[in-house]
C-alpha positions in Angstrom: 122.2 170.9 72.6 121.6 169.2 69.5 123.5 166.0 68.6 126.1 166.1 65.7 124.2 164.4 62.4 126.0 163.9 59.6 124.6 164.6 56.0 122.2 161.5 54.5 124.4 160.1 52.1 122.7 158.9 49.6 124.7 157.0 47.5 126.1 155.3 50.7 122.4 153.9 51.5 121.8 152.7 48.3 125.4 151.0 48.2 123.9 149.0 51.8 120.7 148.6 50.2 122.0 146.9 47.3 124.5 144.7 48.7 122.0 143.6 51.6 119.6 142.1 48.4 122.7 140.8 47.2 123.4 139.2 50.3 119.9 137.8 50.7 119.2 136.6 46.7 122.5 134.9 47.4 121.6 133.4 50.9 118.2 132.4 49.4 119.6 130.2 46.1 122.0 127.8 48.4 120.7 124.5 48.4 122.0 121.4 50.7 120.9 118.0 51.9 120.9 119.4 55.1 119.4 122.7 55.9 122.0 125.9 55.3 121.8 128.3 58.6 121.7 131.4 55.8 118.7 130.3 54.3 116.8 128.7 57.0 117.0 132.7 58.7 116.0 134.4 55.6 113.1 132.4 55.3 112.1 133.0 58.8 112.6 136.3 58.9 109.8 136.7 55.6 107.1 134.7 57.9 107.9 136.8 61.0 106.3 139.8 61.5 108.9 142.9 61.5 108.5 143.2 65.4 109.2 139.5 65.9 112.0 139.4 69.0 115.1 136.8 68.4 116.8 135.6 70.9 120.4 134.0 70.3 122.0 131.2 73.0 126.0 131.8 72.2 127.1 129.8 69.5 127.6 129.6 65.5 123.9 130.5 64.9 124.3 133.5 66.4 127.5 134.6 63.8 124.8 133.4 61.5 121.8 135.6 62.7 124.0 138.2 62.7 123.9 138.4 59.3 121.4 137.3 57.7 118.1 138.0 60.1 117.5 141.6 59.7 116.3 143.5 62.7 113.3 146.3 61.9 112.4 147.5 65.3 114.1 148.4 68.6 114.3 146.1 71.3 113.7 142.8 68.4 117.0 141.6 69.1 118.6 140.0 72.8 122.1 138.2 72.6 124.1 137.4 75.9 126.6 139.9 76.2 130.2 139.8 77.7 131.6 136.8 78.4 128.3 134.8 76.1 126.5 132.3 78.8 125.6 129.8 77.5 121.9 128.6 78.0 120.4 132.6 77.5 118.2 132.1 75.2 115.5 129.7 76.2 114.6 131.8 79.7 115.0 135.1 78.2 112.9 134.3 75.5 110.1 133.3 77.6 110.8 136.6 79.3 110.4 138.4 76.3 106.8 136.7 76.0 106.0 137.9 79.0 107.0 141.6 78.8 105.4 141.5 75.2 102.7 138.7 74.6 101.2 140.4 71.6 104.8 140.0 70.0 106.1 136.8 68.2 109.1 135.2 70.0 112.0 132.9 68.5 114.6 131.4 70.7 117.4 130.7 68.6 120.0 128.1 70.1 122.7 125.6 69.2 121.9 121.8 70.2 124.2 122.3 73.4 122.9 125.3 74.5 119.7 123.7 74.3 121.1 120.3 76.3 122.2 123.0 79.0 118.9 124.5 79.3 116.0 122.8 77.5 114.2 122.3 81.2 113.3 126.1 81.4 111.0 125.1 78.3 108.8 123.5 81.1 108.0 126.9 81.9 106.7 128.1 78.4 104.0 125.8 78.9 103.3 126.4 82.5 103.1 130.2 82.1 100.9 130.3 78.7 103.8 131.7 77.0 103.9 130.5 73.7 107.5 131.1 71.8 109.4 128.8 69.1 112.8 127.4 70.0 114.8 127.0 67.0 117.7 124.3 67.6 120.5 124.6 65.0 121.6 121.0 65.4 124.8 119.9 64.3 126.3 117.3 66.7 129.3 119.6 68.7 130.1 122.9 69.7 130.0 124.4 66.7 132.1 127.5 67.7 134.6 125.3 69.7 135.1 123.1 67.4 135.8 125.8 65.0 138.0 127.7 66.4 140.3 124.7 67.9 140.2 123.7 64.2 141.8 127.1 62.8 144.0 127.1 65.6 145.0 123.6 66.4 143.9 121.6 63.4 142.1 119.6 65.9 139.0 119.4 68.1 138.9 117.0 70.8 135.9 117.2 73.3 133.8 119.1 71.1 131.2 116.4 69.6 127.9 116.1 71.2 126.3 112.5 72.1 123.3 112.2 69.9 119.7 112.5 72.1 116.1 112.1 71.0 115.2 115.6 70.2 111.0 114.5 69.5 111.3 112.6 73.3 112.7 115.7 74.5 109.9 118.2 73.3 107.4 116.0 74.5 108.9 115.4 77.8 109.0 119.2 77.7 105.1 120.0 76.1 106.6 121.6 73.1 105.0 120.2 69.3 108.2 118.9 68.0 109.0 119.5 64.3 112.5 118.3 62.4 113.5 119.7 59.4 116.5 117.7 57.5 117.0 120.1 54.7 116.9 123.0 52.7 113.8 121.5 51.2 111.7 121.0 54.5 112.0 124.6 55.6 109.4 126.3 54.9 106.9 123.4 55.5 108.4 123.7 59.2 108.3 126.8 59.9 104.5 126.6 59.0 103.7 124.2 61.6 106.2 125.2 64.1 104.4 129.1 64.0 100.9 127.9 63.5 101.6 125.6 66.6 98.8 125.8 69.4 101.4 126.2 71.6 105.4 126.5 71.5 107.1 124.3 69.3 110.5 123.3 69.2 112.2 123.0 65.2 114.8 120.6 65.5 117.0 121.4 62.1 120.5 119.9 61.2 122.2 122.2 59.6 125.4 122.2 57.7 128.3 123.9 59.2 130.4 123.5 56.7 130.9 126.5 55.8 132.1 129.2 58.5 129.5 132.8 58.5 131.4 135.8 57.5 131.4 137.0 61.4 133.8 134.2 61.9 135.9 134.4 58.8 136.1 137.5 58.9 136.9 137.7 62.9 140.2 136.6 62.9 142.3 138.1 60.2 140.9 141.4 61.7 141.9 141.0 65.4 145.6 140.3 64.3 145.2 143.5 61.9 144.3 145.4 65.0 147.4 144.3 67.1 150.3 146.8 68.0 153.5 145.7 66.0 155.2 144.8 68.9 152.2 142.0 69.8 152.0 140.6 66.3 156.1 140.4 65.8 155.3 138.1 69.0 152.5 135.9 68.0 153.5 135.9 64.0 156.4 133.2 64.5 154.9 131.3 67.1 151.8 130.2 64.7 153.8 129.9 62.1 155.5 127.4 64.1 152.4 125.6 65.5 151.1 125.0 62.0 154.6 123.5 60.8 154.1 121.2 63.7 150.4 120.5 62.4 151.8 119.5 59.2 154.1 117.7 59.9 151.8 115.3 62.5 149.8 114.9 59.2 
């Protein structure tokens, strides 16, 4: 039996096409004293090659990859699923070496992520499996302290005590490359790829600005409620963010 396939729309492709380059030309202009997520994956994604694997820890990078790293070819994309462990990407993206050594690897991960697993780097080395870790460094848990922001106008426990990232990667045998801004990107990415072996990119990046994923997220999932659930919910955040105000 032969699946149900809808007519190519075409107007409907072009529509995607044109708003993607939209997306990108407009990812691709930010500029920041720190390095913008957006633009740091858009230029990595041009010096990959279109079968280049990404792998995502849980975090705020991933809302960004989501978005702005295109994906050409099956199986080029591995996110934790369910519940998102924390500390995925580092091993599975040495796995993904392994299953596919003629294929370029990124491990895409949030500073605590990496904290949480940076050990399993060791392995890289030991096992000839050359990848790039990618650290998306910003000092907290960046989806924690989001999300306890938009919902509590606070985020306690969520910063990050400040380590040595360089004595890290060469505790670890990784070449260790920091990028402070937009302007050091594409310098970095050169060494970090045309690294011997695997490198780590140590980039602080400005989260000041929320990815669409997460803006976007919210609104959505109250949208989506039955009546009966948001008639429940409606008063009582109207009445946590009076109390907010008021502690101000």
């Amino acid at each position: 039996m032969q699946p149900d396939r809808r007519p190519v729309n075409g107007a409907l492709q072009n529509f995607i096409h044109q708003a993607r380059v939209r997306s990108e030309l407009k990812s691709l202009a930010k500029t920041s004293t720190a390095v913008t997520p957006a633009k740091f994956l858009r230029l990595l994604r041009r010096r990959l090659q279109r079968d280049a694997i990404l792998v995502t820890d849980s975090g705020t990078h991933q809302s960004w990859a989501l978005n702005d790293f295109p994906i050409y070819t099956g199986r080029s994309f591995l996110a934790p699923a369910d519940y998102q462990a924390m500390g995925f990407s580092i091993p599975a993206a040495i796995a993904a070496k392994l299953a596919y050594p003629g294929r370029q690897v990124v491990s895409l991960v949030g500073d605590g992520g990496f904290l949480m697993s940076r050990f399993e780097a060791m392995n890289a080395a030991r096992w000839n499996a050359k990848i790039t870790i990618v650290v998306f460094r910003e000092g907290a848990g960046g989806l924690m302290k989001e999300a306890q922001q938009r919902i509590d106008g606070r985020a306690p426990f969520t910063d990050i005590p400040a380590s040595d990232f360089g004595q890290l990667a060469q505790s670890l045998g990784l070449e260790h490359v920091r990028v402070a801004s937009d302007a050091g990107i594409e310098e970095a990415l050169n060494r970090a790829l045309n690294a011997k072996g695997s490198a780590l990119v140590e980039a602080r990046v400005d989260y000041a600005e929320p990815p669409p994923h997460v803006k976007g997220v919210a609104p959505q999932r109250f949208r989506n409620l039955v009546p009966r659930l948001k008639a429940g919910i409606a008063p009582r955040l109207g009445k946590r963010q009076g109390s907010l105000a008021g502690a101000q």
